[in-house]
C-alpha positions in Angstrom: 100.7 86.5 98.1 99.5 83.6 96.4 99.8 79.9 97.1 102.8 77.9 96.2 102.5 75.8 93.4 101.2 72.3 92.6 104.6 71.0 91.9 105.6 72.2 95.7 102.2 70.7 97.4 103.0 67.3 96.0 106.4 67.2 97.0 106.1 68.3 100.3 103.3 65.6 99.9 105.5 63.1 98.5 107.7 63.1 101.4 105.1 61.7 103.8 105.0 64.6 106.6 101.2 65.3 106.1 99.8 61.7 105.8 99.4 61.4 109.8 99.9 63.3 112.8 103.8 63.8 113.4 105.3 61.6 115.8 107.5 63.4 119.0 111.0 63.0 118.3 110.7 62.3 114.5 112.8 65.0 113.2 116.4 64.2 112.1 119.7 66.0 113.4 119.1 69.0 110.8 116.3 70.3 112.5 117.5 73.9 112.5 118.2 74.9 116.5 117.9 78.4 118.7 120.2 79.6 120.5 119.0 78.2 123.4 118.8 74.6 121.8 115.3 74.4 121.1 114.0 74.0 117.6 113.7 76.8 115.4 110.3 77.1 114.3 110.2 80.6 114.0 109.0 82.7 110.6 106.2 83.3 108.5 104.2 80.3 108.1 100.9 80.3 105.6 98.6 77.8 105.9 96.1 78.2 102.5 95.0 75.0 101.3 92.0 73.3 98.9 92.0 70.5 100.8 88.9 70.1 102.5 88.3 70.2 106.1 85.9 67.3 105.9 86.2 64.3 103.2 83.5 64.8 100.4 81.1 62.3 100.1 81.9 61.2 97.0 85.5 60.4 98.1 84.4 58.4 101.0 86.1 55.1 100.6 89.3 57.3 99.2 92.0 58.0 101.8 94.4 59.6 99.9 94.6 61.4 96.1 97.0 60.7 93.1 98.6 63.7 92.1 96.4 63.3 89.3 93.4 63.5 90.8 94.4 66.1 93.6 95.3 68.3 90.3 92.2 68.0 88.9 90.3 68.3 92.4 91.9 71.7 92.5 91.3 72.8 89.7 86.9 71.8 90.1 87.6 73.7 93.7 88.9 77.0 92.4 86.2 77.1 89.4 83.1 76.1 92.1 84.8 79.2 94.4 84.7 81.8 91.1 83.3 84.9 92.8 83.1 86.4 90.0 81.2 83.8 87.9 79.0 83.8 90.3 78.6 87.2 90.5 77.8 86.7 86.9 75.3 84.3 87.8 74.0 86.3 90.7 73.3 89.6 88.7 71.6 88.0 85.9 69.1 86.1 87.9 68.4 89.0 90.4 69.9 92.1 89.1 71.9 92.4 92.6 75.5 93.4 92.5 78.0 91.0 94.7 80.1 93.0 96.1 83.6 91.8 96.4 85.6 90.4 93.2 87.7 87.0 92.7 90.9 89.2 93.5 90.1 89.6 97.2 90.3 85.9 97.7 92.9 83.8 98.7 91.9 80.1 98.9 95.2 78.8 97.6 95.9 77.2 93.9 95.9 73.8 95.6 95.4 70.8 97.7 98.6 70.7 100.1 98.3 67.3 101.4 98.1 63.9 99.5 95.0 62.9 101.9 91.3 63.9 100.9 90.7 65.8 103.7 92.7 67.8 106.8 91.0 65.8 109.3 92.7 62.5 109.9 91.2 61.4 112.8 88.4 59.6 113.1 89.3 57.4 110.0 86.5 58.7 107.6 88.2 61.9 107.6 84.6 63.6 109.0 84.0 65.7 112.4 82.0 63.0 114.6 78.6 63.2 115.8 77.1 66.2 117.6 76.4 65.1 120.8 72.3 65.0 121.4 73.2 68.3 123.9 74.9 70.0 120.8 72.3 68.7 118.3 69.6 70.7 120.4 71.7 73.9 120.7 72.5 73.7 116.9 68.4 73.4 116.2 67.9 76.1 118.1 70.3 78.2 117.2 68.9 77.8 113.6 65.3 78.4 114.6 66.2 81.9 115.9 68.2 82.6 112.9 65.4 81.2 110.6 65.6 83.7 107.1 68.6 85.2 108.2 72.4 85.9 107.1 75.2 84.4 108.7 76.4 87.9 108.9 73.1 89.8 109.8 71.4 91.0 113.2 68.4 88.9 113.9 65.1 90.6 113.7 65.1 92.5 117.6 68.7 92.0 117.8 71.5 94.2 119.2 75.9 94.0 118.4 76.4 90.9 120.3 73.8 88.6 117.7 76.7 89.0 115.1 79.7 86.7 115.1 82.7 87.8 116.3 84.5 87.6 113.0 82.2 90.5 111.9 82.8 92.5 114.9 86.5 92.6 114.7 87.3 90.4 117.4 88.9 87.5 116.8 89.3 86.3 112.7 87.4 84.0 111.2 90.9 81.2 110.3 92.9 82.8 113.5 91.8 80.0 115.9 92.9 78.3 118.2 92.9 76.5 116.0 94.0 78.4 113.1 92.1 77.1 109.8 92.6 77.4 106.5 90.3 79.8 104.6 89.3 82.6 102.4 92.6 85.0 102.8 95.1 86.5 105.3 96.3 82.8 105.7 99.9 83.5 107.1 100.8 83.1 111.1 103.9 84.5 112.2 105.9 82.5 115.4 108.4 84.2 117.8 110.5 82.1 120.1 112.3 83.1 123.5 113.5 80.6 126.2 110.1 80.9 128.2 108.0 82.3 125.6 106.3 81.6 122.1 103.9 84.4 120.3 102.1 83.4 117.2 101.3 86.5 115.7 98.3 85.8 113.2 97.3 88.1 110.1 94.1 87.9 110.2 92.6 90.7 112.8 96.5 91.1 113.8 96.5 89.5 116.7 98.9 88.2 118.9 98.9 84.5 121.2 101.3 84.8 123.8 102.4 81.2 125.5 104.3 80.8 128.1 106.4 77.5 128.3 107.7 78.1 132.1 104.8 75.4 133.5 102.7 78.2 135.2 99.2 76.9 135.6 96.4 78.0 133.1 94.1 80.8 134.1 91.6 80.0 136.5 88.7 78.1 135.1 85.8 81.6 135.7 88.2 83.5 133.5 87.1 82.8 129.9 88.9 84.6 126.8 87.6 84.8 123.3 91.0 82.8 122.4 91.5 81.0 126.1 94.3 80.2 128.3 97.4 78.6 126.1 100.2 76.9 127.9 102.9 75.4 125.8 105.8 72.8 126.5 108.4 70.5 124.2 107.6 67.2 123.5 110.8 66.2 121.9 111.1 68.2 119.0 107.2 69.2 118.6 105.3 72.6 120.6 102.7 71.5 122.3 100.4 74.0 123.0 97.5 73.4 125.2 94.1 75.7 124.9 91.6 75.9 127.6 88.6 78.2 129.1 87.4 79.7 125.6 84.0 81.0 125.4 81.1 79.2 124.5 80.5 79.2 120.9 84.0 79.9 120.0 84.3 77.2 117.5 82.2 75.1 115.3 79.7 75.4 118.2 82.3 74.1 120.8 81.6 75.0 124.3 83.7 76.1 127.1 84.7 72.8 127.8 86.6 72.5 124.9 90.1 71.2 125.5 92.5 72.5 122.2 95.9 70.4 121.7 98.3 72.4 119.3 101.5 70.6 117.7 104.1 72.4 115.9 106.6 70.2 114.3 109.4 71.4 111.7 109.3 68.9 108.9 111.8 70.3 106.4 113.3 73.6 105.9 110.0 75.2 104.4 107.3 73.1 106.4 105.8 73.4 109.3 103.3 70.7 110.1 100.3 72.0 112.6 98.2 69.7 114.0 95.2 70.1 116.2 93.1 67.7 118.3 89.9 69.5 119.9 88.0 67.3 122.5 84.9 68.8 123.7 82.3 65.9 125.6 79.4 68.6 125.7 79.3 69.0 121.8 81.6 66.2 119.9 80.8 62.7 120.9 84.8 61.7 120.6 87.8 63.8 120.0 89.0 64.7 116.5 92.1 65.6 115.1 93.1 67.7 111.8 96.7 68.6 110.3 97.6 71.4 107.8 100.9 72.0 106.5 102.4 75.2 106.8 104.9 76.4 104.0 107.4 78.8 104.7 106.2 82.5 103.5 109.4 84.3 102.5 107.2 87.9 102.8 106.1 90.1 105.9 103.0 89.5 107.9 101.4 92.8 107.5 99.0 94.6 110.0 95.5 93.9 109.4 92.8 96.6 110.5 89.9 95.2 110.4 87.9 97.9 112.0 90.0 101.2 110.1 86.7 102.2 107.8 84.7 99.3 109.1 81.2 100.8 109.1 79.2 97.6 108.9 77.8 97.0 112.2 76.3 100.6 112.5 74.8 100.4 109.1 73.7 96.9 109.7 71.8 97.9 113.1 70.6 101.4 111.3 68.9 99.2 108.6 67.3 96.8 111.1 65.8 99.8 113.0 64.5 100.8 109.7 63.0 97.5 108.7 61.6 97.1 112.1 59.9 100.7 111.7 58.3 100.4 108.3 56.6 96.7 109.7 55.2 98.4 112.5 53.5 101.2 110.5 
């Protein structure tokens, strides 16, 4: 399933839903309704997008593209991305094959937002500063790491020194909060009175959150995805994320407090927006949106462990590099 086109980014664009977070209340009388009353945001929603997380340097003083320029962005995205010209590249300078092809990836075809960048708060559409705690983690997390893989057991270590993308447990765009990225960018939502799920392809994993005002979980009961609680502000979800594990995102602690809104722009758009506010890692809060287009396919199940043989081979060949070094 590939990305919408252009021509559908920079309408959806055009019509100003994605330039700032989405005011409560702002939707007009055709916001399709349940049964119950409550807006309709149910359906497959996919979330791929070009547009960078953080604004590139180069476009720092540049808020927003032309659709000139967000065409032409797009186009320098998808060709950097190649996997397979750089497999090209790869093979001919080392002679290693790369294993996966172009046609696994699912990036997108496009920038989905006139702005330079999904965040859009702070201003310069960047993550703020690590806190000095968070600077010192980071550093040390790196000096353990030093010479190895993102995806590879430090030397001595065991299944829990690889991230929990590559174990199967949570995906690595799932969230909270769900970001765009490499493929299985669709999220599926299911609404009942006192209910929402958000069913997400990646790792096939289910978020169930109640909107009955029961209190989170209790602060010494941690989750790899937390404790969600969701209510209406107006017309917008607002789903609230708390007692993750530390680590569980961009170095965020358990301290990190997630706010999710779900707002029904148009019949095809769902805008997503998510504020993370962390004092132990982040030295303010920061906000990002993505628009979500309406996916008129199936949200298929994902195994990620059916044939999955990577973590005992990876552990089997750090034994064996272990064993030849102490000969």
């Amino acid at each position: 399933m590939r990305c919408r086109s252009f021509a559908m980014a920079a309408a959806v664009a055009a019509a100003g839903v994605l330039l700032v977070p989405v005011a409560a209340g702002a939707q007009t009388a055709e916001t399709p309704r349940t049964a119950w009353g409550a807006p309709d945001l149910q359906g497959v929603w996919d979330f791929r997008s070009l547009t960078p997380m953080e604004r590139p340097a180069e476009l720092a003083d540049q808020e927003v593209f032309t659709a000139e320029e967000a065409a032409s962005f797009s186009e320098e995205v998808i060709r950097e991305q190649s996997r397979d010209q750089a497999d090209i590249e790869a093979q001919a300078a080392t002679g290693r094959v790369v294993p996966y092809n172009d046609f696994w990836f699912d990036w997108g075809s496009s920038v989905t937002t006139e702005r330079t960048s999904l965040i859009v708060d702070p201003p310069d559409g960047r993550m703020p500063a690590l806190t000095a705690a968070a600077e010192r983690r980071r550093a040390a997390r790196e000096a353990a790491r030093a010479g190895v893989g993102r995806d590879e057991v430090a030397p001595g270590g065991w299944i829990d020194d690889l991230n929990p993308p590559v174990r199967c447990i949570t995906g690595f765009n799932q969230g909270p909060p769900m970001t765009p990225s490499a493929y299985n960018n669709n999220m599926q939502l299911f609404q009942t009175e006192d209910h929402v799920v958000i069913l997400n392809e990646m790792v096939h994993d289910a978020r169930i959150v109640p909107l009955d005002g029961r209190p989170q979980l209790a602060t010494d009961l941690r989750q790899w995805i937390g404790s969600s609680r969701g209510h209406w502000d107006g017309d917008t979800l607002v789903v609230e994320t708390v007692n993750r594990r530390d680590e569980s995102f961009r170095g965020a602690t358990r301290h990190l407090r997630l706010t999710e809104r779900f707002t029904r722009a148009d019949a095809d758009t769902l805008v997503y927006e998510a504020t993370l506010d962390d004092p132990t890692t982040w030295t303010r809060p920061w906000t990002f949106v993505v628009p979500m287009v309406r996916n008129a396919g199936e949200v298929y199940e994902y195994a990620c462990h059916e044939g999955n043989y990577y973590m005992a081979n990876m552990l089997r060949a750090q034994r064996a590099e272990e064993q030849a070094a102490a000969k």
